[in-house]
N, C-alpha and C positions, 0 to 999 in steps of 0.2 A: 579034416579041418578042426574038429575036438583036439587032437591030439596037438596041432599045431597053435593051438587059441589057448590048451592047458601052460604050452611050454612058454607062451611069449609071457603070459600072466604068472610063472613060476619065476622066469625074469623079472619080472618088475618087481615080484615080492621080495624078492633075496637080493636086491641092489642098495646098494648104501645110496646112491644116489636119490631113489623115488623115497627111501626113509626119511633124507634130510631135506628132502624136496615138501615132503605133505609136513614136516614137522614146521619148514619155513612158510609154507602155505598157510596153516592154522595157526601161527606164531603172527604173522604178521598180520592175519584179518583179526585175530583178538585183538592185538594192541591197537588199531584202528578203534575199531568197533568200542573198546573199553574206554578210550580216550575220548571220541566225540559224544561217547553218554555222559561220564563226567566233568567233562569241559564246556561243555555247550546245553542247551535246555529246550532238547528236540518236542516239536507239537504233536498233539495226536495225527494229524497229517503229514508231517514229514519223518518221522523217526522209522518208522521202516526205510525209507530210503537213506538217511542220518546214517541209521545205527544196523540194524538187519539185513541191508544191504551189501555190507562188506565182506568182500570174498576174494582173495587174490588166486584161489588156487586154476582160475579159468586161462589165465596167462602162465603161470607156471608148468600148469600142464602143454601147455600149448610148448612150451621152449624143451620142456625135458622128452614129447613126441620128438620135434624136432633131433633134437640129441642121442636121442635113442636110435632112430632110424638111421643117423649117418654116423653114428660113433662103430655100426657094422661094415662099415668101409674102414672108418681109420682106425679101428683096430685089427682089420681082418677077417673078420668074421663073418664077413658075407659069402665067402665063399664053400667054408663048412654046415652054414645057416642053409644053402641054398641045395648041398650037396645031400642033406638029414633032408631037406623038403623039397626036390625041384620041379615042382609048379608056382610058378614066382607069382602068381596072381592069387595062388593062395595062401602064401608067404605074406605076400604084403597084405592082404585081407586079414588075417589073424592078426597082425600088425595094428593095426586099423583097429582094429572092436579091442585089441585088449586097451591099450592108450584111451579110447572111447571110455570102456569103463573105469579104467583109473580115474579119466577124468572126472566120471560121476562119483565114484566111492570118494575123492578127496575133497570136491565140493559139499558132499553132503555132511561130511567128518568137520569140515569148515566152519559149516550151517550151524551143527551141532552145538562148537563149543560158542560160535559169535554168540548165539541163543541166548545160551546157559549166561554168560557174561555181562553181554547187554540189558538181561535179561535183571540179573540182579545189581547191578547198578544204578538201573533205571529205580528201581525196586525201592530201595536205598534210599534215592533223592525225591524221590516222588512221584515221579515221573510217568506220562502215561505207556503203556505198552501198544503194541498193535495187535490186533485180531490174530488169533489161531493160526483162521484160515489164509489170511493174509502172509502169515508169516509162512507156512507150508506153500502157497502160490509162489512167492518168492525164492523159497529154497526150488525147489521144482525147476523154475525157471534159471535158476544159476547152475545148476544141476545137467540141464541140458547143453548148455551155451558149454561148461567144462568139458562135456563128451562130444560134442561137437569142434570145440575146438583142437584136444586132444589128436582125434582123427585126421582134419586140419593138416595139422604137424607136421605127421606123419607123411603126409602126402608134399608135402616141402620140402623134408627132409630128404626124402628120397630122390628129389628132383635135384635137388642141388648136390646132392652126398656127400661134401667135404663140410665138416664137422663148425669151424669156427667162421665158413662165407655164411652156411643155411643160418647161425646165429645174429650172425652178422645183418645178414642183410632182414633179417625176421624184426630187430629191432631198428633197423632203418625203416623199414615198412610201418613200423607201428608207430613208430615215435617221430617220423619227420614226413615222410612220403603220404602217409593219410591224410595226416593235419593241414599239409601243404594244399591239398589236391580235395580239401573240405572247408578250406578258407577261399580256393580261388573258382572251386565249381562246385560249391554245395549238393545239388542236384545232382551231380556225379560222385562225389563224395562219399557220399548218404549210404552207398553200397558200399565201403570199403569192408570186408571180413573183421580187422580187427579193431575197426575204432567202432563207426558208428552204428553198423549191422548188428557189433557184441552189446551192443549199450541196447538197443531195442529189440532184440531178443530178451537181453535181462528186464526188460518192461521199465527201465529205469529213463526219468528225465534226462533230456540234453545236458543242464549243467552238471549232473553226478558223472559225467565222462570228460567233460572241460570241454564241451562242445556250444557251440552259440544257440541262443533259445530260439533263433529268428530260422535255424534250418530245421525242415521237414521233415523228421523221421519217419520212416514207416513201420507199423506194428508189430508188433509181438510174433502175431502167426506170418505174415510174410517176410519179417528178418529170418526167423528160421528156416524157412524153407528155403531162402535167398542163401543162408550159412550152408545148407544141405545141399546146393548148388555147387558153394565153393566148393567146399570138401570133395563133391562127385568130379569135380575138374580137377583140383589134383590127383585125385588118384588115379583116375584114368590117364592122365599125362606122365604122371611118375608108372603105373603099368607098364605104357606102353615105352616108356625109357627103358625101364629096367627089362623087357622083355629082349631089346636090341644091343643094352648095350654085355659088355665085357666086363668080367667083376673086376678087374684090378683095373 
């Protein structure tokens, strides 16, 4: 399994893809995060969520899991992937933890620069800062929910294995199928993996996700355990696919 967890992590490192991937990750939560400090004139109570909250690499990583796992079908390489490892369950397991930590190293890299930015913006205007500890609680929590969703992915990808549906339908799912299905049964809703489960695991209020104030989120600790749910259902489903089916 070392050896298999070294080589999927020696992928991610050497791909132009995860480079341009955490460069867009940490490019785009800066220019958020840089904007809403000097545009706007966040209070000691909202500017962690304002300003230190901003972090896109949780969705990012979530798409380039996704991509990663079924771009070994559509380029082929599942079948030399699988012939180098043929225990598929521990194939896809290394699979899983490495994406997992990407997910976290690129959150926290995120974390990092919003920090450093918001930080001296804020600085600048006057502005107040948030606690330490609060900022650290926050990083932490987006930090998770990235390796979490990463893993996610992973397990989607595999399910679906054709490279441009799993993307396809990943942003159906996030962007139309959530919202729909959190507008007309809240209470059902509330569980979706990528809207509202990721907004409260990041400990963040309903509106910092575009969600209605009037639905019930549930906390921190039972969204994540709720995402750790998801995550165990795909993989187990994608497993038990990939163990039956035929690589081409």
């Amino acid at each position: 399994m070392n050896a298999l967890l070294q080589a999927e992590l020696l992928k991610l490192r050497t791909t132009r893809t995860f480079v341009a991937l955490t460069a867009l990750a940490v490019g785009s939560s800066v220019l958020i995060a840089g904007l809403v400090a000097l545009l706007t004139e966040p209070t000691r109570d909202s500017v962690l969520v304002d300003v230190f909250a901003s972090d896109t690499s949780s969705f990012l990583i979530l798409v380039l899991a996704v991509v990663g796992i079924s771009g070994e079908w559509r380029h082929r390489t599942i079948t030399s992937s699988l012939l180098a490892a043929p225990d598929r369950l521990r194939f896809l397991g290394a699979k899983t933890i490495a994406f997992a930590a990407a997910g976290l190293l690129l959150s926290v890299l995120t974390a990092v620069a919003v920090a450093v930015v918001g930080a001296l913006v804020l600085s600048v205007r006057d502005l107040p800062l948030p606690a330490l500890s609060e900022m650290l609680a926050q990083t932490g929590r987006n930090a998770l929910l990235a390796a979490l969703l990463g893993a996610f992915g992973v397990g989607i990808g595999a399910l679906l294995r054709n490279q441009i549906a799993a993307v396809v339908s990943l942003l159906v799912l996030s962007f139309v199928v959530e919202p729909i299905v959190l507008g007309l049964a809240p209470h059902v809703g509330r569980f979706g993996p990528l809207g509202a489960l990721s907004i409260s695991a990041a400990g963040l209020p309903a509106e910092a996700g575009g969600i209605p104030e009037d639905v019930d989120l549930v906390g921190v600790l039972p969204a994540t355990l709720l995402l750790l749910l998801w995550v165990g259902t795909a993989f187990t489903a994608a497993t038990f696919l990939l163990e039956r089916r035929d690589l081409e």
